[in-house]
Residue, then its C-alpha position, 0 to 999 in steps of 0.5 A: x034508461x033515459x030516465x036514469x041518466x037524466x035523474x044523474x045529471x039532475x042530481x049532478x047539477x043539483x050537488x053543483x049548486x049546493x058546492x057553489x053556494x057552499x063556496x059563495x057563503x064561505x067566501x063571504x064569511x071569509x072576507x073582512x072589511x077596510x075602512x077609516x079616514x082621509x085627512x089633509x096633512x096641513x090642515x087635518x081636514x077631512x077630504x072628500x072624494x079620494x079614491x081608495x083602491x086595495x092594490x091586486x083586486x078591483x075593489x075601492x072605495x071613495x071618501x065622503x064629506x067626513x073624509x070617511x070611506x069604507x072597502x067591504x068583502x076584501x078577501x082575507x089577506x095582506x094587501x097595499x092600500x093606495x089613496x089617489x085624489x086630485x091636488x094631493x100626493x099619492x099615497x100607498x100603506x103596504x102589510x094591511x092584514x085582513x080578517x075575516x069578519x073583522x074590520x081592519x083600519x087604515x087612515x091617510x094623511x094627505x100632502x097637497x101636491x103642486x108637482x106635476x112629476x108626482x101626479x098620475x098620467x093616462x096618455x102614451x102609455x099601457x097603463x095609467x102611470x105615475x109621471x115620476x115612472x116615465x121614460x118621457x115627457x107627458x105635461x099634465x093640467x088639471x082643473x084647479x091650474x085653470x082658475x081662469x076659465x079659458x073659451x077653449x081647452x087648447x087656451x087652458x095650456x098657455x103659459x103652463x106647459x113647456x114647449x106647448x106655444x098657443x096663440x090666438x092670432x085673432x080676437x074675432x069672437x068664437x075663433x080657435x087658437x094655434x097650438x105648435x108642441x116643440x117645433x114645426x113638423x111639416x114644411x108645406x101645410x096645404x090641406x093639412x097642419x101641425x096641430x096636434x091630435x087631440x083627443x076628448x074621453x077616447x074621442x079622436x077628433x075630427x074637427x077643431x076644440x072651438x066646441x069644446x067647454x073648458x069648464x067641464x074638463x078634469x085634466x088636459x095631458x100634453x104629450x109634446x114629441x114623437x118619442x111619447x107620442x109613437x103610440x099614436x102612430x101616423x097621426x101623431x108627428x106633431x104630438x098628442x093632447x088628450x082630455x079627460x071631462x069629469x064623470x063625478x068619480x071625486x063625488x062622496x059615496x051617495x052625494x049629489x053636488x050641484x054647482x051653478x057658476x055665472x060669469x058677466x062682463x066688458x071687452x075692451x080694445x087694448x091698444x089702439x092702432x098707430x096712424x098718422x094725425x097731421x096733414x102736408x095740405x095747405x089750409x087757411x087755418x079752418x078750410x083747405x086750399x084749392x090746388x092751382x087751376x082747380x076750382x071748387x064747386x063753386x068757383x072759389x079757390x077755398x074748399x070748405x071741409x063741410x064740402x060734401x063729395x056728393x051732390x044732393x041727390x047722391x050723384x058724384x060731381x065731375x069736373x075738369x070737362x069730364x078728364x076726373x071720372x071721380x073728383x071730390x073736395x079733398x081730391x082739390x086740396x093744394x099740397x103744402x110744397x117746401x121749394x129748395x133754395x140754397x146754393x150748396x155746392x159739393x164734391x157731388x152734383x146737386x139738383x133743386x127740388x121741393x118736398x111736403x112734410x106731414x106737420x100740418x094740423x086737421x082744419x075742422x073736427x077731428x074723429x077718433x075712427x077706433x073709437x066709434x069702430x070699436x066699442x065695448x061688448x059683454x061677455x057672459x056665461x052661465x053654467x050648471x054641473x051635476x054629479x052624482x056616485x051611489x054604489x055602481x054608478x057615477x055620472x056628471x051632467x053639464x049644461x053652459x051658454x056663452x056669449x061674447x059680443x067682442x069689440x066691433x059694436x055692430x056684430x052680435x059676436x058669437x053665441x054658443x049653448x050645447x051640454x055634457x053627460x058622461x056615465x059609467x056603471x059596473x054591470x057586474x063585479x068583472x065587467x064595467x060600462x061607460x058613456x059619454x055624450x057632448x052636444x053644442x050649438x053655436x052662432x056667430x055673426x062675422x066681418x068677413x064675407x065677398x065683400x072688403x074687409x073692414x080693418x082692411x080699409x080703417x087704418x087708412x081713412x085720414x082723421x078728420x073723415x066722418x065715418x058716420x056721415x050718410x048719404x043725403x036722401x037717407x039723413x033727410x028722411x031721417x031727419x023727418x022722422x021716417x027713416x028705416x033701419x037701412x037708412x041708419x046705416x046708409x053710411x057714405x060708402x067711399x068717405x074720402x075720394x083719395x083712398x077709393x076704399x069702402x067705409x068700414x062702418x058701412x061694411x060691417x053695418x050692412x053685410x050679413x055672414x053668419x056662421x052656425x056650428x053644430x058639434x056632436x061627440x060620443x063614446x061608449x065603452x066595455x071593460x071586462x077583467x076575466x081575472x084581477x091580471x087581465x082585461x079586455x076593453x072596446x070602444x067606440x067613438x064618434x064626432x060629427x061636425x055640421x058648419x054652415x055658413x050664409x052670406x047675405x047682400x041685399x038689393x041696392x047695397x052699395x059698392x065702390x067697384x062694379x060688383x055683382x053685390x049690387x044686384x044682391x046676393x044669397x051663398x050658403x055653405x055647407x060643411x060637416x065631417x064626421x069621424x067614426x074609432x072603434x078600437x079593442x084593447x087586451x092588457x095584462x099587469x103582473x107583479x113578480x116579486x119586484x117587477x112590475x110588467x104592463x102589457x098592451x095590445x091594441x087594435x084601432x079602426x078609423x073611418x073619418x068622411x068630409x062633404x061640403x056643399x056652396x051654392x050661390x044666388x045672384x041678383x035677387x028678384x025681391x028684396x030680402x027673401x033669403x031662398x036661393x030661388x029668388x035670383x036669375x037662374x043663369x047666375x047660380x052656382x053650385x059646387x062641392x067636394x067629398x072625401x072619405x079616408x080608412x085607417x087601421x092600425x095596431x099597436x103592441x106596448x111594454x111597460x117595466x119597473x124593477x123595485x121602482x127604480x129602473x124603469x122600462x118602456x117598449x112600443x111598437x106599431x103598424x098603421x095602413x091608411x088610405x091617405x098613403x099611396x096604394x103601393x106604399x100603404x102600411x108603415x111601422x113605428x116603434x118607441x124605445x125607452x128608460x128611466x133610472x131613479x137614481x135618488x131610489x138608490x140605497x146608497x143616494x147620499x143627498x138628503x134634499x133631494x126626494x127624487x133624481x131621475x134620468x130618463x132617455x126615450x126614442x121614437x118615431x111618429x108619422x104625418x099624413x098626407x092631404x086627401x088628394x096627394x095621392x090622385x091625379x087631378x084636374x081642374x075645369x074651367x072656360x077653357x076646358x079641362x087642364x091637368x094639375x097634380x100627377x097621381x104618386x102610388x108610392x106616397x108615404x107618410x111623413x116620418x118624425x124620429x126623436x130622441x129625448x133626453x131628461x131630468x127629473x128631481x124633487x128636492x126638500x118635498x116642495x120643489x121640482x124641476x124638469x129639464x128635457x132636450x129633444x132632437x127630432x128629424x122629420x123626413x120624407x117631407x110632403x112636398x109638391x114638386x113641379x114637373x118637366x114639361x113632357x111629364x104631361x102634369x104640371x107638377x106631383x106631391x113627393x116626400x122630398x125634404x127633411x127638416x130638423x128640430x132641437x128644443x130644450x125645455x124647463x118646468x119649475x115648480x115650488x111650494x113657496x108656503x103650505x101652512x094650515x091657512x095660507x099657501x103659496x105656489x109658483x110654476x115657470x115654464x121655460x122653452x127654446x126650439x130651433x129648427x132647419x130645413x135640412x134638406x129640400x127636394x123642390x125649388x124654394x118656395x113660398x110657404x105663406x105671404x112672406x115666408x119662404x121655404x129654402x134649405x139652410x133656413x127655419x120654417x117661418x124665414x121672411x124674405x124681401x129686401x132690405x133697406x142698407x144700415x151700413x156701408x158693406x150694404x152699398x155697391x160702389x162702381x158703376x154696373x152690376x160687374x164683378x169689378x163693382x164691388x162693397x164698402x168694407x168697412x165705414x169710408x162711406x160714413x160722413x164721419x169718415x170723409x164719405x157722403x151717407x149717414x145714418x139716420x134715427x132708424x137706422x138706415x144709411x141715407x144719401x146727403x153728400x159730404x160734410x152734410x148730415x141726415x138733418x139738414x134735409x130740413x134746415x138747409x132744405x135738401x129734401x126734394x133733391x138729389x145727390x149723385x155720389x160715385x156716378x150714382x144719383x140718389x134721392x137726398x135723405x131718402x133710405x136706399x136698398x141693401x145690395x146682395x149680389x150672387x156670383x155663379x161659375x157657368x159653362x160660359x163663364x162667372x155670372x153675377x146675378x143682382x139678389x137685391x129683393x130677395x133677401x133674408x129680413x127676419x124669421x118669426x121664431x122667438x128665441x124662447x118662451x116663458x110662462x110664470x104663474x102663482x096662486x097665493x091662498x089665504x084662508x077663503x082669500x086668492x089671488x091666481x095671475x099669469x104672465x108670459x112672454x116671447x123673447x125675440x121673433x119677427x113679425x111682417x106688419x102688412x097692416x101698417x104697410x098698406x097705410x103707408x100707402x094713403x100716407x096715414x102710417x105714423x111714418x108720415x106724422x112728424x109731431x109727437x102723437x098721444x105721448x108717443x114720438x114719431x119720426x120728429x120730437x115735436x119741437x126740433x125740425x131737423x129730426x123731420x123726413x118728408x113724405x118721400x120718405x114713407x113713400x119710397x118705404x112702402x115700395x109698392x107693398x112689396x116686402x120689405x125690411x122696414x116692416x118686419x118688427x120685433x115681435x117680443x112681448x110679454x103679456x100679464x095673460x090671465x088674473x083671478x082674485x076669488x074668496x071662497x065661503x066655506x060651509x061653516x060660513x054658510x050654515x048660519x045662513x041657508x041651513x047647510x043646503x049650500x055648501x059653497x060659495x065663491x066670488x071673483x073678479x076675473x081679468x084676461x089679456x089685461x096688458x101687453x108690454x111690447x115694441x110691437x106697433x099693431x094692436x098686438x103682437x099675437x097675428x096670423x094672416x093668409x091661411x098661416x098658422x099664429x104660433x109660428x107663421x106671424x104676419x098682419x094682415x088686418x085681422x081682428x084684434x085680440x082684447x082684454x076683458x074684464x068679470x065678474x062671476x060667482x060659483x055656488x056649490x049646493 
């Protein structure tokens, strides 16, 4: 019985099979073949790597070098066939018959496409999606838009998108950039940014894009609001930037393309700093002259300039029985006085006095401290790319090495070699694999350690100071032949007693700051599609970031203050981060007669941990031993931190089209994070959305214009708090252990709500223009609000705040010219934002150095006093009264019978009635004072703005003196620009990038601290390197004395005198390339290379601003370049200058 029951199943399984194969043969002799061409519309030439799919199936095809591509075993049936290939227009061929074991031919005819609106985008949405479809903004760059290869991604996006401000605000070799999409989303950025979420093959970031090798990258989508970004939940209120890197898809079916491209050239300093080039000393035409009663080292009244501030043996003399602790020659130096001698007698008292004015000459020689500070260094890098497609398998393999010396000349500058391999192979007919793997590793040797910073210290070194001047006993023994390396760079370490700072030469000389970087990226995923409707994929990701850092000093290095570093000193910093995703995704597609439907589910997993370590040795027992052990035991430190943060979210989406017209987009999604407080732990976001293509209309009745879409979407974003917001902290010191934040268990993350408003249209089949309006709202602010004494903690991380943004944005482009063998395209970007804080519900603050936070104002507001320009600045009266009160109109003026004028900058100076600004000089007022409605002024001298704030009390009106805390600018422009255009002719381009920031302030604390040491050009009343100071050179009555830039420099506090304009525009980016074709090429290597190009390479080539530092892209403090501008003695950005050639093989 058991046997015959076990011969049926046999038998069962045995006719299963014979069905299965019966069906399997049937099927293949049921299915026929589609093949043909692809060909470029302007030119007819074949184009090779454009992917064919039959739509409804999973089957493709990709085009090889002939332009030939071939789709076997299609069903039979009727089907559309699309073609989609990078810088062509996609293009689909409906009612394509298939017959069994016939071949059935389908030839393309490719347009180039320069509009972005016509491409295809991934980011935001359920399913990869013409942008034309979208209910909302996603900008997208491919590789061809960056003919200039940028250091970095994020650098890649300047001047190209609209609404996407990028800046360098620091030329140091190896730095990042800011980026900023629209407008400031957080008020307080302590421990965190508005940056956007970035996002690399499916790799969610957890470090910066530094690492990241811009050659490697296929496209780079930019995803601006909360509206497209909602997708991304709580992490996405600053908007969303997602980079795809070539995998060899474009690669003809069975070739392998290798490209080799090396690139090699000079960085050059672009403006030099202005500094003052004259003196207020007296000399004797070729020596100084002493101060009365203080005698040179030698008895003699005249100081020789060849005078050295030390003695033989290095010692510092001291004169004056001991009452100058540190003296030298220029310290001697008799101040060239102008004494006031005219008998003016006015309506007003006016007291005799003297004054100086910096017009003298530099006895001896003169140093150009820009010059021998900076100096030209290389860059170069060299790359190789393979790829690689045959039958299920495509993959690209990328190796580079980049070195950029910069502009200091003695740093090495930074160093970076790491690679790329990204593979995907179909595994079977329904189930699909791909990887991906970076790895990078970069050195880079830096200025910035414990020790002062060299630019800090060399704007304010007087001209004539020779920076490479050694100490005595170092230039002897290398003078005789011995000397060491020490000795080369055993610079005096305070080269001018009147400005106690260290030589820059020396510091950057000495000290050793070496920062390395290890970055690791990998991702792998599985899609399997059960049916041609449905598909399941996963995927896993992981960032690992190692940042270590060692700082080295050695025994004897010199300081100018009593410094531990004398003794020698070891740091070590170690820092890595690591962010591990793994995320699984359900989609479901289906055409119903004429709707389209795309439906996602998706889930997300996040586990992101940080550790940092430093440990620091001090005073050294041997002399160049670089180990921590090596140093006195009671001075090591060791300290660091650990943070681990969770997230899970989830998100279900719905993409509709009806008849390709009307267009549908639904999202929705839930995120808990351990970032938020316990008690408030998951938050919902949501986008909604539409699109009507108006121009798809039958009864459309203009022509010219291809497309017309109107589109409105709304959605809401969130931003997550800093690790520690949350807990309770305290902090341990001598003193014991003092509490500092209150824990808050109901902390949420910060809310972006947006409302987009847009145009889209094509008109003649060349132009497009995009035109967006955004409003956003971004409430429950993270702020941290102080606290009432008897809370026990001194204050506590609240939402409390919102802030308000609208932003209008454009983006034309045009095909000026497509013909056969030349083309001509142009893009312009255009974009204005506006933002507010709106509400605030903690006290005023400083957000960062002089910007300050208050409500009514925008996120970048600097305040200080400000110095008066008319007469409703000045009170009259006598008192802080409410009876004292301002000028209302011009009765102050000279002009009107009153005692101010205004002088060439603009502000309003004291010189009594019937006097003007110039007679300071001619008639000698400078020095004196001139006493004007019971007030004594300085002659001549600018005197501060008044603001008096009057408040209603319980006791009565109170008016409170506001005077120097006053708004003086704000940092955000009043738009941006980018214009690009690539001009082609045969192998021949020419590819140049210009843009530009009309409007916005910048604090130059720079220029102020050398105010101070009197070498601002404030000081300088000559025309200096063609360009006017304060005088003109020839005419006296435009010279101010040096009171003038004293009282201005008001002890660095800030002020408006140093709040400039921060407009420029920058010729950013130039490329002149001819390319060899392989025709060109056969004659001469056989076909075996296939292309070749060479180019001249330009980046940051000039600058057109106002702007007196070295370039008006700054960022100091901890703030960010794109919308917090400030100087503060950073590394200056530089232009540079390549060469480079690519050969394909």
């Amino acid at each position: 019985m058991p046997r015959t029951l076990l011969n049926r199943r046999g038998r069962g399984f045995a006719l299963a099979a014979l069905a299965l194969l019966f069906g399997v043969g049937t099927a293949f002799a049921q299915a026929g073949r589609i093949e043909g061409t692809v060909r470029d519309a302007s030119t007819g030439d074949p184009v090779a790597g454009a992917r064919v799919t039959v739509i409804g199936t999973q089957l493709a095809g990709t085009s090889n070098e002939n332009g030939y591509y071939a789709i076997a075993n299609v069903p039979v049936g009727t089907y559309e066939v699309r073609v989609n290939v990078i810088g062509y227009q996609q293009v689909t061929i409906t009612n394509q018959r298939v017959a069994a074991g016939l071949p059935t031919t389908v030839n393309f005819t490719l347009a180039r496409s320069i509009l972005r609106i016509e491409g295809v985008v991934v980011t935001g949405v359920a399913e990869a999606t013409q942008a034309i479809k979208l209910p909302f903004t996603v900008d997208q760059v491919k590789a061809e838009d960056i003919p200039v290869p940028a250091s970095n991604p994020e650098e890649a996006l300047r001047g190209k998108v609209a609404g996407a401000r990028v800046v360098r605000g620091s030329g140091l070799p190896g730095s990042g950039v800011s980026v900023l999409l629209r407008g400031v989303t957080s008020i307080s950025t302590a421990g965190r940014s508005n940056e956007p979420l970035y996002v690399v093959d499916g790799v969610i970031l957890g470090a910066s894009m530094v690492d990241i090798d811009a050659l490697d990258v296929e496209t780079i989508e930019v995803v601006k609001g909360a509206a497209a970004a909602a997708l991304f939940g709580s992490r996405a209120a600053n908007g969303v930037v997602q980079i795809t890197t070539r995998r060899g898809r474009d690669v003809p079916e069975g070739d392998t393309r290798i490209t080799f491209r090396s690139e090699f050239g000079r960085n050059f300093l672009q403006e030099d700093f202005r500094m003052t080039r004259t003196h207020f000393y007296k000399t004797d035409g070729t020596n100084w002259l002493a101060e009365a009663g203080l005698l040179g080292p030698d008895g003699d009244t005249v100081l020789t300039v060849v005078d050295t501030t030390f003695n033989p043996d290095g010692s510092i003399t001291v004169y004056q029985d001991n009452t100058v602790a540190i003296i030298g020659p220029r310290e001697r130096r008799a101040v060239d006085w102008i004494y006031d001698s005219t008998a003016w007698a006015g309506p007003e008292s006016f007291t005799q006095g003297r004054y100086a004015v910096s017009d003298n000459p530099y006895p001896g020689q003169l140093f150009d401290h820009m010059d021998r500070f900076f100096d030209p260094g290389t860059y170069y890098t060299n790359s190789i790319n393979i790829s690689h497609r045959t039958g299920n398998t495509n993959f690209m393999a990328s190796f580079h090495e980049n070195k950029e010396s910069g502009i200091v000349d003695a740093l090495d500058g930074y160093l970076r070699r790491g690679g790329r391999v990204n593979v995907d192979h179909r595994i079977a007919r329904r189930l699909d694999f791909s990887a991906s793997i970076m790895f990078s590793q970069s050195t880079a040797d830096e200025p910035f350690g414990d020790n002062p910073n060299p630019f800090f210290t060399l704007p304010r070194i007087e001209g004539d100071v020779d920076l490479l001047k050694r100490y005595p006993a170092a230039q002897e023994r290398i003078d005789a032949g011995v000397g060491s390396a020490r000795d080369s760079n055993d610079y005096l370490i305070i080269p001018n007693l009147e400005v106690l700072e260290e030589n820059p030469m020396y510091l950057v000389a000495n000290q050793d700051v070496t920062n390395t970087r290890g970055r690791l990226l990998a991702s792998i995923g599985l899609r399997w599609r059960p049916t041609e409707e449905f598909d399941i994929s996963g995927n896993f990701s992981f960032d690992r970031s190692d940042r270590n850092s060692t700082e080295f000093w050695f025994k004897d290095y010199r300081t100018f203050d009593p410094s531990s570093l004398r003794d020698g000193r070891l740091r070590k910093r170690n820092n890595y981060s690591q962010a591990l995703n793994a995320s699984v995704t359900a989609a479901y597609t289906k055409r119903i007669g004429l709707l389209n439907t795309s439906t996602k589910a998706h889930v997300l997993l996040e586990r992101d941990k940080d550790e940092n370590t430093t440990a620091r040795a001090t005073r050294l027992y041997v002399d160049n031993v670089r180990d921590l052990d090596n140093s006195d035991p009671d001075l090591q430190r060791v300290y660091g931190s650990t943070s681990e943060v969770r997230a899970l979210g989830y998100f279900f989406t719905e993409q509709m089209d009806l008849n390709d017209r009307y267009v549908v987009d639904a999202l929705i999604r839930r995120d808990g994070s351990s970032l938020f407080g316990p008690d408030d732990r998951w938050h919902w976001y949501y986008r909604v959305g539409g699109a009507w293509r108006v121009a798809q209309e039958p009864w459309w009745p203009f022509g010219f214009l291809d497309e017309f879409k109107l589109r409105v979407s709304r959605g809401t974003a969130g931003g997550r708090p800093r690790f520690s917001a949350q807990y309770e902290t305290y902090s341990v010191g001598s003193g014991g252990v003092t509490k500092g934040n209150l824990g808050n268990k109901l902390l949420r993350p910060e809310k972006a709500t947006e409302t987009e408003f847009g145009v889209d249209l094509i008109a003649l089949g060349r132009f497009s223009l995009t035109v967006s309006h955004a409003r956003s709202t971004i409430e429950d602010q993270i702020l941290q609000v102080p606290l009432p004494g008897y809370a026990g903690f001194s204050r506590q991380w609240q939402n409390s705040g919102t802030v308000r943004t609208n932003t209008w944005e454009a983006t034309l482009q045009a095909a000026l010219i497509q013909k056969r063998d030349v083309n001509w395209n142009l893009n312009i970007v255009w974009d204005r934002t506006r933002g507010i804080i709106d509400s605030l519900g903690a006290p005023p603050f400083f957000i960062s150095a002089s910007f300050y936070a208050r409500k009514g104002d925008d996120v970048g507001t600097l305040y200080g006093s400000r110095w008066a320009t008319q007469c409703s600045d000045v009170l009259f009266g006598d008192g802080l009264t409410l009876e004292r009160g301002f000028y209302s109109g011009d009765e102050c003026l000279v002009s009107q019978g009153g005692a101010f004028d205004i002088n060439d900058d603009g502000y309003l100076v004291p010189v009594g009635v019937d006097n003007t600004w110039r007679d300071g000089i001619e008639k000698h007022y400078y020095g004196g004072t001139v006493t004007i409605d019971s007030v004594s002024y300085a002659w001549g001298i600018p005197i501060k703005g008044y603001t008096i704030r009057v408040d209603t009390l319980p006791g009565g009106v109170v008016a409170t003196d506001t005077s120097r805390f006053q708004k003086v600018g704000s940092s955000i422009p009043d738009f941006n620009l980018g214009v690009s255009q690539t001009f082609r002719w045969k192998g021949f381009s020419v590819y140049t990038l210009f843009d530009a920031q009309i409007g916005g302030d910048i604090y130059n604390n720079t220029r102020q601290w050398g105010c101070r040491d009197k070498t601002c050009w404030e000081y300088d009343q000559v025309t200096q390197d063609g360009a006017l100071a304060s005088g003109d050179g020839t005419d006296p009555s435009g010279y101010k004395s040096i009171l003038y830039g004293e009282i201005l420099y008001d002890v660095n506090s800030d002020n408006s005198h140093f709040v400039e304009d921060g407009s420029f525009v920058k010729f950013r980016e130039l490329a002149l390339r001819y390319t060899f074709s392989r025709a060109q090429l056969e004659g001469f290597f056989g076909g075996f290379i296939k292309r070749v190009s060479l180019a001249v390479i330009g980046r940051n080539l000039m600058t057109w601003t106002d702007y007196s530092g070295y370039d008006p892209e700054v960022s100091g403090l901890g703030g960010s370049a794109a919308y917090l501008r400030y100087d503060d003695f950073g590394y200056p950005n530089y232009r540079t200058w390549t060469g480079s050639i690519e050969i394909e093989f």
